[in-house]
VMD Tcl script that builds the backbone (N, CA, C; Angstrom):
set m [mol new atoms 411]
animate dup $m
set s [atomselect $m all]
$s set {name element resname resid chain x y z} {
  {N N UNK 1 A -8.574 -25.438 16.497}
  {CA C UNK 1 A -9.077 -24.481 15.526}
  {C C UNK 1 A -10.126 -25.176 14.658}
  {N N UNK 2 A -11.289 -24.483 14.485}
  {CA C UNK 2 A -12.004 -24.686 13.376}
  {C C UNK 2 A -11.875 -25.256 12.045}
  {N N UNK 3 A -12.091 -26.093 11.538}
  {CA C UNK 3 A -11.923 -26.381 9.936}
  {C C UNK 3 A -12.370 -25.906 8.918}
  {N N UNK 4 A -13.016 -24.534 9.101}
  {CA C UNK 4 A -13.889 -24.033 8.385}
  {C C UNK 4 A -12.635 -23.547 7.170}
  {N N UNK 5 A -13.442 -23.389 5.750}
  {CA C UNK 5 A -12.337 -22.710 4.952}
  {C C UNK 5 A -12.048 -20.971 5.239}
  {N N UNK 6 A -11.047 -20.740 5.442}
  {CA C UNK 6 A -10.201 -19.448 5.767}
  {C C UNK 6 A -10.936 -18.420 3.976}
  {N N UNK 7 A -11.466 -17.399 4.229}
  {CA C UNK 7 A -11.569 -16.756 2.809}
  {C C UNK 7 A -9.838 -16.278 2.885}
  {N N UNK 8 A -10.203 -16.301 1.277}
  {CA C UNK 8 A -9.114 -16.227 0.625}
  {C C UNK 8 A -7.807 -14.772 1.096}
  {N N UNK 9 A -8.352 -13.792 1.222}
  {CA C UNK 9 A -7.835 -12.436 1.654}
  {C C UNK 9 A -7.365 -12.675 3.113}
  {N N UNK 10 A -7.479 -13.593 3.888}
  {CA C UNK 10 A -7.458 -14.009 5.107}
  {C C UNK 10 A -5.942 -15.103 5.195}
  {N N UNK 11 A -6.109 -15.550 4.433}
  {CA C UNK 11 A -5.240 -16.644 3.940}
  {C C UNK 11 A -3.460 -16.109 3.416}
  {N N UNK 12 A -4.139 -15.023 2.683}
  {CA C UNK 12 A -3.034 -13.531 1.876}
  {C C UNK 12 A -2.407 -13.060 3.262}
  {N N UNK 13 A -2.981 -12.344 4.212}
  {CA C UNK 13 A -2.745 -11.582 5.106}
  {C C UNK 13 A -2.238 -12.463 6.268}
  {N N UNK 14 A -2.281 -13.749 6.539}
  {CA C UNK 14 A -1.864 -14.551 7.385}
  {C C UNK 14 A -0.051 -14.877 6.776}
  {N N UNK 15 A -0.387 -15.222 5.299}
  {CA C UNK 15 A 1.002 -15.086 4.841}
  {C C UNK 15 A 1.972 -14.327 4.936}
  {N N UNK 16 A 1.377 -12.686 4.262}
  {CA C UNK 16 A 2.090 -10.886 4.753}
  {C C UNK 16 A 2.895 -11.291 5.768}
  {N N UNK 17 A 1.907 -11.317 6.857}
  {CA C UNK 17 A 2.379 -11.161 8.620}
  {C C UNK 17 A 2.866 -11.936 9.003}
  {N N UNK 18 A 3.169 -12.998 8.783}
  {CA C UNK 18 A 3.993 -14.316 9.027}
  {C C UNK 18 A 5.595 -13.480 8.446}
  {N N UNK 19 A 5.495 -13.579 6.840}
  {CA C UNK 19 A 6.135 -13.397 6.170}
  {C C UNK 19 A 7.347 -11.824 7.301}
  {N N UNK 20 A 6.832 -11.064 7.626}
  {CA C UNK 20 A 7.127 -9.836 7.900}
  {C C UNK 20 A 7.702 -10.202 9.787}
  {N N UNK 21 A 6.907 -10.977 9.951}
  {CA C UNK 21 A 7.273 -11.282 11.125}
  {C C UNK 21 A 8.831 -12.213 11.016}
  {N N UNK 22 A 8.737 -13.392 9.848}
  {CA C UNK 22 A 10.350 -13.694 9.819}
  {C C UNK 22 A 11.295 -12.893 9.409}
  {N N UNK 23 A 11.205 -11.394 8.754}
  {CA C UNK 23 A 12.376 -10.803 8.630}
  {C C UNK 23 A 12.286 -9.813 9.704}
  {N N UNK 24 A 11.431 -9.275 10.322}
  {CA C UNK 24 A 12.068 -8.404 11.153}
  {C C UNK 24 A 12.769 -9.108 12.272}
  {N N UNK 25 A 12.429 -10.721 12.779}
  {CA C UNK 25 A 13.370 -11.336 13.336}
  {C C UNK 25 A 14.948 -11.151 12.929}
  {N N UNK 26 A 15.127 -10.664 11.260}
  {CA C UNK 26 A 16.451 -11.065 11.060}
  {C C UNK 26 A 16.641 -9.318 10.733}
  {N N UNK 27 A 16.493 -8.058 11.284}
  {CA C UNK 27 A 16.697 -7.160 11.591}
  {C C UNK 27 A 16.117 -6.087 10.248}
  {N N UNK 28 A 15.203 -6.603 9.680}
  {CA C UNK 28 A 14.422 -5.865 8.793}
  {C C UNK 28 A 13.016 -4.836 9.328}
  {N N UNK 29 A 13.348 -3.814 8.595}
  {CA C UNK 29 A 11.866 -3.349 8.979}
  {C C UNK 29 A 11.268 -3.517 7.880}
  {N N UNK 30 A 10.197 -4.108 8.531}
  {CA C UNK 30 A 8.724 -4.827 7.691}
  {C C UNK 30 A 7.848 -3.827 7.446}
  {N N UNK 31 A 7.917 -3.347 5.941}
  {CA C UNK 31 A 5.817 -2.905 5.621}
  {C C UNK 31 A 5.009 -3.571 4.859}
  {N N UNK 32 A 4.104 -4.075 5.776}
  {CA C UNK 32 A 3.179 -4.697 4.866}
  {C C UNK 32 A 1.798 -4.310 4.149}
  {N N UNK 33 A 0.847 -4.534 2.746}
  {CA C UNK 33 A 0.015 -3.867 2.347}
  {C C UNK 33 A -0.532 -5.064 2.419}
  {N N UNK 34 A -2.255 -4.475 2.731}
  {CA C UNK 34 A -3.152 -5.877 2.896}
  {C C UNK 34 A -4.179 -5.518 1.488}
  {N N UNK 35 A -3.374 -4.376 0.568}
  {CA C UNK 35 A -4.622 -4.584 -0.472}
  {C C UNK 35 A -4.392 -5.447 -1.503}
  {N N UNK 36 A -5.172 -5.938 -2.451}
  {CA C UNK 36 A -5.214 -6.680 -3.661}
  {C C UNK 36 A -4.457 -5.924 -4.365}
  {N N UNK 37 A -3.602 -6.650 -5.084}
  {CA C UNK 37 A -2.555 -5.731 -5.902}
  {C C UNK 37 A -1.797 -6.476 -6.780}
  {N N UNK 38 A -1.411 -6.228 -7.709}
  {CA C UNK 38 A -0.126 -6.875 -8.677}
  {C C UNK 38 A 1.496 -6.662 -7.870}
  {N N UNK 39 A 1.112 -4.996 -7.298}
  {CA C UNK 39 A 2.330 -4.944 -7.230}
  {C C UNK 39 A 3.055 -5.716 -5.262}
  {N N UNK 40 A 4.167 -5.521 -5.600}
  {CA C UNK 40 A 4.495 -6.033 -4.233}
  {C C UNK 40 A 4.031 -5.893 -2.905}
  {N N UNK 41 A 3.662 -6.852 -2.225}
  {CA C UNK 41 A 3.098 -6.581 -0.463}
  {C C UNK 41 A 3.729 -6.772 0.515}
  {N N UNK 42 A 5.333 -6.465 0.461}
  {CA C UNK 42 A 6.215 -6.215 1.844}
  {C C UNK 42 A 7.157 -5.276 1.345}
  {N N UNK 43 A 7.629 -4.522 1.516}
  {CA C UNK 43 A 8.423 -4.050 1.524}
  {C C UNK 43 A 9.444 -3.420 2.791}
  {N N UNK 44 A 10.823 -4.355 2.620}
  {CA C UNK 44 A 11.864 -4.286 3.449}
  {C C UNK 44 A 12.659 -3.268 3.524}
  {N N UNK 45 A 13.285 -2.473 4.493}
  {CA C UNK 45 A 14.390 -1.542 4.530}
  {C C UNK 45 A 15.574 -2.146 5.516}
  {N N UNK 46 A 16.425 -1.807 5.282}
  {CA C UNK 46 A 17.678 -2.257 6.206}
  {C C UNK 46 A 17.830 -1.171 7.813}
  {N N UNK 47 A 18.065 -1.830 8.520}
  {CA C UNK 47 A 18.248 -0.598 9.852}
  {C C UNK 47 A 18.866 0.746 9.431}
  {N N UNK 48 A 20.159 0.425 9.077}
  {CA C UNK 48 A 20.478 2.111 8.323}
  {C C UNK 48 A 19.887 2.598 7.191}
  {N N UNK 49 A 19.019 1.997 6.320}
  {CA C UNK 49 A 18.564 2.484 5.671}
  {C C UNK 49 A 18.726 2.666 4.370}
  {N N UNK 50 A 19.725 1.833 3.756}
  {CA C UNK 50 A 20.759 1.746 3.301}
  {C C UNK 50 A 20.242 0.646 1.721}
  {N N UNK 51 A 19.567 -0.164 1.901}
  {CA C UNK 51 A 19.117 -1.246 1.324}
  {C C UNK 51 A 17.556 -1.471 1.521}
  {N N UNK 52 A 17.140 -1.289 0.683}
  {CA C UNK 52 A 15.166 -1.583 0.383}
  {C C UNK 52 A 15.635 -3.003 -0.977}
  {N N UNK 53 A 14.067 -3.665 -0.569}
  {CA C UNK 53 A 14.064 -5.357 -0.805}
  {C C UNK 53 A 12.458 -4.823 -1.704}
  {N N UNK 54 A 11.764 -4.837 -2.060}
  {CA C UNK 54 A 10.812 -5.883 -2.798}
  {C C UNK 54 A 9.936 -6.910 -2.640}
  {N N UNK 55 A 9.029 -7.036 -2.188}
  {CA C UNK 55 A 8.639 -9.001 -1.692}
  {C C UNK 55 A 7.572 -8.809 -2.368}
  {N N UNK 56 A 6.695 -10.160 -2.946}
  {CA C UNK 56 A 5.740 -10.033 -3.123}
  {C C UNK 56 A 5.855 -11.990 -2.337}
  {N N UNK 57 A 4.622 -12.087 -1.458}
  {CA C UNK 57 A 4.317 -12.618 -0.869}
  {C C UNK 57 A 3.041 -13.657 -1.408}
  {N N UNK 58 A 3.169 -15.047 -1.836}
  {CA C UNK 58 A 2.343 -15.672 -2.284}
  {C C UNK 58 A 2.150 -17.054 -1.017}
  {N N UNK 59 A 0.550 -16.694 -0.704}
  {CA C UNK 59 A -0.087 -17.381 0.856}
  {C C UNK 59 A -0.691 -18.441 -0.150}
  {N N UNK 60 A -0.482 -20.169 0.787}
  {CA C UNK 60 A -1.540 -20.625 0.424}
  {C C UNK 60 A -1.935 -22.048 2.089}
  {N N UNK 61 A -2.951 -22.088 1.861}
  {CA C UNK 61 A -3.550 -23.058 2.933}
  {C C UNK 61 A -2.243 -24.327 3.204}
  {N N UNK 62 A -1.847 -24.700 1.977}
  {CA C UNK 62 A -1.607 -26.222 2.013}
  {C C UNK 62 A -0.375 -25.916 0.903}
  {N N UNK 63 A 0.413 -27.051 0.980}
  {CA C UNK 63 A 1.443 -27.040 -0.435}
  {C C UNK 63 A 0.677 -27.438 -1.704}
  {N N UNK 64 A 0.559 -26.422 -2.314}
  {CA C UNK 64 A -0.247 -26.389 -3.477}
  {C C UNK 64 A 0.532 -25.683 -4.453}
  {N N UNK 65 A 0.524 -26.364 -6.023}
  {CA C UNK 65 A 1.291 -25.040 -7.016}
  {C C UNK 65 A 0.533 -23.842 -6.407}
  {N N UNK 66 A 1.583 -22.812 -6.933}
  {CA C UNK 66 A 1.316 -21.180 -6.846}
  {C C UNK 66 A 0.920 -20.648 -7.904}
  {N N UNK 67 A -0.556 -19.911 -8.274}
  {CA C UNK 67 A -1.426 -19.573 -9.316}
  {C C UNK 67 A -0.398 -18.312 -9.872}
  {N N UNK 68 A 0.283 -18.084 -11.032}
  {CA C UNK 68 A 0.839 -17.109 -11.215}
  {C C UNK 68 A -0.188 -16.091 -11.976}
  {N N UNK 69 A -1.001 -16.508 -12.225}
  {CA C UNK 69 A -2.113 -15.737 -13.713}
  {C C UNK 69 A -1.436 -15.537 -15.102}
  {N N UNK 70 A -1.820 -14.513 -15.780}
  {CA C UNK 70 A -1.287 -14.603 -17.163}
  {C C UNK 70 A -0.034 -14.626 -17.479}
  {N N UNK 71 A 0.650 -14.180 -16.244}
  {CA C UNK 71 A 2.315 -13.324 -16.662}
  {C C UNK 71 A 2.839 -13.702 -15.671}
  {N N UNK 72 A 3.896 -14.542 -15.935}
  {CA C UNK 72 A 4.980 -15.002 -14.420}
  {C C UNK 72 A 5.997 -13.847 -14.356}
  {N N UNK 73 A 5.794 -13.148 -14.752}
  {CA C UNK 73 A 6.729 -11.908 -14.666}
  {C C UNK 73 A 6.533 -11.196 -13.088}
  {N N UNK 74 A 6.933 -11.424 -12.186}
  {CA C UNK 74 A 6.689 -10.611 -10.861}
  {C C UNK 74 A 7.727 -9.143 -10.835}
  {N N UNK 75 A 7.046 -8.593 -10.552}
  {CA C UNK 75 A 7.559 -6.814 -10.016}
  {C C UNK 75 A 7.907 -6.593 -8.647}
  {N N UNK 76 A 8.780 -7.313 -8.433}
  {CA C UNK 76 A 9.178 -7.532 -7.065}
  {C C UNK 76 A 10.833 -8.165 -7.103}
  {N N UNK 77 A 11.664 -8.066 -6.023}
  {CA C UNK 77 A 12.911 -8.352 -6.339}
  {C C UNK 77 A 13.048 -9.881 -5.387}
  {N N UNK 78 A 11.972 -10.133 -4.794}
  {CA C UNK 78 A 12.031 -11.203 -3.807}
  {C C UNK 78 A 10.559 -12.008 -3.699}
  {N N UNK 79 A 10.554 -13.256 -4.026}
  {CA C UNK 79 A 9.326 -13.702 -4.083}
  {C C UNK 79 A 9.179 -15.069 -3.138}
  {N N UNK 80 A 8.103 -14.663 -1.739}
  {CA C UNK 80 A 8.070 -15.787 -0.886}
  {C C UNK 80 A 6.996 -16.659 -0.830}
  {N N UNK 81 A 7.133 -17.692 -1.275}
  {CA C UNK 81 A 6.253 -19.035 -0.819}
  {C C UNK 81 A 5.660 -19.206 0.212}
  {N N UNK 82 A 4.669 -18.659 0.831}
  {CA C UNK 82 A 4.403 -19.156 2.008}
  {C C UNK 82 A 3.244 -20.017 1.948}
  {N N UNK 83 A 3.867 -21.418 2.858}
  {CA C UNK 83 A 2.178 -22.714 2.430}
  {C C UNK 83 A 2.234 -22.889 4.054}
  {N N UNK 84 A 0.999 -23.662 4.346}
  {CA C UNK 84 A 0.102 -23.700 6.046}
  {C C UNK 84 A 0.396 -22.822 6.533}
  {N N UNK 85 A -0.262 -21.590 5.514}
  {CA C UNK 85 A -0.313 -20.280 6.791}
  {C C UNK 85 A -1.511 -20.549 7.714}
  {N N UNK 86 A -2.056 -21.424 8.120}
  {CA C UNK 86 A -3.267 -21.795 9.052}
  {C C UNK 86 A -2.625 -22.890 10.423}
  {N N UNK 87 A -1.240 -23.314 9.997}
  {CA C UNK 87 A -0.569 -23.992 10.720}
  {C C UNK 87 A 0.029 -23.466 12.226}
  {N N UNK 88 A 0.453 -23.813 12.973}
  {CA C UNK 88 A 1.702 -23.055 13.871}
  {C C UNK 88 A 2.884 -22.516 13.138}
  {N N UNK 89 A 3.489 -24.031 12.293}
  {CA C UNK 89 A 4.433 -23.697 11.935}
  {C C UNK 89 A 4.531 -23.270 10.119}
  {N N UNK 90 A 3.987 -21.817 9.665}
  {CA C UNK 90 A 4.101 -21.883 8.048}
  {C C UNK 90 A 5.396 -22.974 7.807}
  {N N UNK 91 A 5.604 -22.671 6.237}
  {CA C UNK 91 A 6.967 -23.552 5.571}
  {C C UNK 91 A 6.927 -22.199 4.277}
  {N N UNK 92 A 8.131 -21.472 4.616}
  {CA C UNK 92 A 8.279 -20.370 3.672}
  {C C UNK 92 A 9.220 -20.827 2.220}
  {N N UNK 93 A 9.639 -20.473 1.165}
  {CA C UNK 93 A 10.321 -20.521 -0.106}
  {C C UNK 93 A 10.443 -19.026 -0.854}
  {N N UNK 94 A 11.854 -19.022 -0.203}
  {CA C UNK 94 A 12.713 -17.638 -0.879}
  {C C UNK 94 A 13.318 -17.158 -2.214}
  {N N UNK 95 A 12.845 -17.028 -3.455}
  {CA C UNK 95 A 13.038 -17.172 -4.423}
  {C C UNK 95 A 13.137 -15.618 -5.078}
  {N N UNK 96 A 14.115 -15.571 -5.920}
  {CA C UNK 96 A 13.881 -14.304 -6.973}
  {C C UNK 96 A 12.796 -14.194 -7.966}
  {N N UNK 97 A 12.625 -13.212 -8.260}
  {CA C UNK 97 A 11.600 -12.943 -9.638}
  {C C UNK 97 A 11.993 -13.446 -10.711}
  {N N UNK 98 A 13.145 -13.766 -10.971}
  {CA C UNK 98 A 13.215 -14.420 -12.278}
  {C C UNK 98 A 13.656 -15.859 -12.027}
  {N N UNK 99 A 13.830 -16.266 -10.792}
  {CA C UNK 99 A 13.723 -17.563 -10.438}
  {C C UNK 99 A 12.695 -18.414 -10.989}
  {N N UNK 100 A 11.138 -17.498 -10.196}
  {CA C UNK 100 A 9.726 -18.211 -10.863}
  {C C UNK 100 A 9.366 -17.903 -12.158}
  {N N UNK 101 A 9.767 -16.388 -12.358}
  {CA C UNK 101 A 9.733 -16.735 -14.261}
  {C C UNK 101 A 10.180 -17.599 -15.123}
  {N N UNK 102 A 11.451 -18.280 -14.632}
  {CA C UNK 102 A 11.943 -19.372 -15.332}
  {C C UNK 102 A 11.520 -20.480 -14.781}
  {N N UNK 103 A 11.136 -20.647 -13.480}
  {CA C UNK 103 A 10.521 -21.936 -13.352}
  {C C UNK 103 A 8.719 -22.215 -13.686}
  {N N UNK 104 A 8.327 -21.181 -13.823}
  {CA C UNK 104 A 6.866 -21.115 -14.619}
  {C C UNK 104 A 6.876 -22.070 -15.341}
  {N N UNK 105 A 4.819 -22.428 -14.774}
  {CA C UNK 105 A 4.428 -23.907 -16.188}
  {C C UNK 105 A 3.606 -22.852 -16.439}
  {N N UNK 106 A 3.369 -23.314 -17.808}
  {CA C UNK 106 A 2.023 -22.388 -18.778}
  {C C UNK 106 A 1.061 -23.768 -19.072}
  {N N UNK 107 A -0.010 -22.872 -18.875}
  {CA C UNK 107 A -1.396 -23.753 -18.999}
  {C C UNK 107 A -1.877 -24.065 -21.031}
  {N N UNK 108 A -1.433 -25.638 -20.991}
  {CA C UNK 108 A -1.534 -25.287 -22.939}
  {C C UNK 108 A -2.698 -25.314 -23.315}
  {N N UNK 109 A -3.545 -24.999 -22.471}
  {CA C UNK 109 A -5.217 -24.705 -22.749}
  {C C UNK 109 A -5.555 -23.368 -22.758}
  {N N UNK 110 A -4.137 -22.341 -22.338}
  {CA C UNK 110 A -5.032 -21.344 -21.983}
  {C C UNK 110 A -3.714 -19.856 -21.179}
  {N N UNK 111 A -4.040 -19.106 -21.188}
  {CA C UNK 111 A -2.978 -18.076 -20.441}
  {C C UNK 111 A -1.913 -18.406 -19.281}
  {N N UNK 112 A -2.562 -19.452 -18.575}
  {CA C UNK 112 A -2.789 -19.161 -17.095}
  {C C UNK 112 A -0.758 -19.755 -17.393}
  {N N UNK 113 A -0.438 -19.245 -15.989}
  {CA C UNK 113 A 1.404 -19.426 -15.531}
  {C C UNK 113 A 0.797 -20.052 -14.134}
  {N N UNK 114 A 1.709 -21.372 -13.421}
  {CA C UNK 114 A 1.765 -21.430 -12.256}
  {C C UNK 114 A 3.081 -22.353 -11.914}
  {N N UNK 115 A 3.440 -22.004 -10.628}
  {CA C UNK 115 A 4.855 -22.435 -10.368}
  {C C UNK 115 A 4.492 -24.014 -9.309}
  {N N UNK 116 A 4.816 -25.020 -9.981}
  {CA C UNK 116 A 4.988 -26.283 -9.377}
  {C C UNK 116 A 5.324 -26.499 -7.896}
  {N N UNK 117 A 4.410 -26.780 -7.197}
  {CA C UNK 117 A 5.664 -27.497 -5.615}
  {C C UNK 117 A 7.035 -28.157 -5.909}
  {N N UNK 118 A 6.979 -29.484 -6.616}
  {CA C UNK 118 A 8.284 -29.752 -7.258}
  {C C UNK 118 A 9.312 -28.793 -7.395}
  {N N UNK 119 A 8.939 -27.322 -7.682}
  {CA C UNK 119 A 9.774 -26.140 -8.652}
  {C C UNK 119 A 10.061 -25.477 -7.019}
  {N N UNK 120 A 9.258 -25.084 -6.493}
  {CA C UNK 120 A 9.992 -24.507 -5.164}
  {C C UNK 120 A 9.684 -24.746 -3.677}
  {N N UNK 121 A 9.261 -26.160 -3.786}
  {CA C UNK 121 A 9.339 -26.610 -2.523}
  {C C UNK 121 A 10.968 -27.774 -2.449}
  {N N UNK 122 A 12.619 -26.649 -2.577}
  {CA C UNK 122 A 13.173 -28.019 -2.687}
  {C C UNK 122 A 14.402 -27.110 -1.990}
  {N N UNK 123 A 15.392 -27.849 -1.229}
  {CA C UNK 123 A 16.281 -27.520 -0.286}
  {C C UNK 123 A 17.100 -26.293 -0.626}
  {N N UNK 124 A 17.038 -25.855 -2.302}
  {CA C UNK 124 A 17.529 -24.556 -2.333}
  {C C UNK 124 A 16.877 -22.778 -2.254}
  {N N UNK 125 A 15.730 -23.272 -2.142}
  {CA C UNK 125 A 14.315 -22.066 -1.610}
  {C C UNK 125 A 14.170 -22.560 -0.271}
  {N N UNK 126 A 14.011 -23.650 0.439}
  {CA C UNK 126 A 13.201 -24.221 1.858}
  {C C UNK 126 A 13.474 -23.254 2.424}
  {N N UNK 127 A 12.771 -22.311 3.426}
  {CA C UNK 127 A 13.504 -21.391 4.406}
  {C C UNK 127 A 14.890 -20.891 4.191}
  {N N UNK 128 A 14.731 -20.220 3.112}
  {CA C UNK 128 A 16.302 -19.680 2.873}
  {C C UNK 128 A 16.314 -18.115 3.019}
  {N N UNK 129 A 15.943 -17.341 4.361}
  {CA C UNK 129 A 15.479 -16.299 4.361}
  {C C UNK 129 A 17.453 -15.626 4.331}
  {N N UNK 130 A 18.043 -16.692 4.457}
  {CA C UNK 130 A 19.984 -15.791 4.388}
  {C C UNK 130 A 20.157 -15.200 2.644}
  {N N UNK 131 A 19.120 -15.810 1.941}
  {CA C UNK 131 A 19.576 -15.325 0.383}
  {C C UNK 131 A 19.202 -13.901 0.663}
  {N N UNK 132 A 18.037 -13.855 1.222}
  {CA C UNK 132 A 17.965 -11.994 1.557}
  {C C UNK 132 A 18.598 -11.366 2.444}
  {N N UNK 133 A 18.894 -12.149 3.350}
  {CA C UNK 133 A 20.357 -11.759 4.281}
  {C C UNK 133 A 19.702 -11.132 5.325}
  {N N UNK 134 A 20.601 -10.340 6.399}
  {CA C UNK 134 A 20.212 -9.598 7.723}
  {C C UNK 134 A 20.233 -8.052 7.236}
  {N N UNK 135 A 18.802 -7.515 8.062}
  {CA C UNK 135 A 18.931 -6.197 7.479}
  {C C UNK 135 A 19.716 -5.263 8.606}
  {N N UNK 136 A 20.258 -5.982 9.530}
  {CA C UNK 136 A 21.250 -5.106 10.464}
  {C C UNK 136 A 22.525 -4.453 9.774}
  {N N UNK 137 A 22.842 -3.413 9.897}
  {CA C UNK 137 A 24.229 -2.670 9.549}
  {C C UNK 137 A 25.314 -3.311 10.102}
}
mol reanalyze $m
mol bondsrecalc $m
mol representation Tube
mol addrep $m
């Protein structure tokens, strides 16, 4: 593959579909939105139908903190890490919304929130897609 840099929306949408592709492995149906948005970009249902999930899906090239912007507050009930979405193999991090709200750094120069690698690259997020469980009945 090329080394060229991936634009950014490319990078988002490699994450989504990755992302959507490991839960419907674990019996979820996957929808994913490829627009720019605050609000969440997967949203899960259970086979019966029974249980809807939340995701908001944060893509990045490389293990890099995750840019939260002004407000670590996510509107989402499930928040996934996904880093080398350009890889074979991504490396996902399964976390709640108020997981990264509490693990949020604030920028003391300035608005900005972003969540540390340290903060959720660590054996209790690593690929922990069982905290969201199987969406089979």
């Amino acid at each position: 593959m090329e080394n060229k840099k991936l634009p950014q929306r490319l990078v988002r949408n490699a994450g989504v579909f990755y992302v959507c592709h490991r839960l419907s492995q674990t019996g979820w149906n996957a929808t994913p939105t490829t627009r720019y948005s605050s609000e969440p970009n997967v949203v899960i249902d259970s086979e019966d139908g029974e249980r809807t999930w939340r995701l908001k899906v944060r893509s990045l090239s490389k293990r890099d903190p995750v840019p939260l912007g002004k407000d670590p507050s996510i509107d989402a009930d499930w928040v996934v890490v996904c880093t080398r979405v350009r890889e074979d193999s991504p490396r996902c991090y399964v976390l709640t919304s108020g997981e990264v709200s509490k693990l949020a750094n604030r920028d003391k120069r300035g608005p900005d929130h972003w969540l540390e690698q340290r903060d959720y690259d660590t054996e209790e997020f690593a690929e922990r897609w069982d905290r969201i469980g199987s969406g089979l009945a």
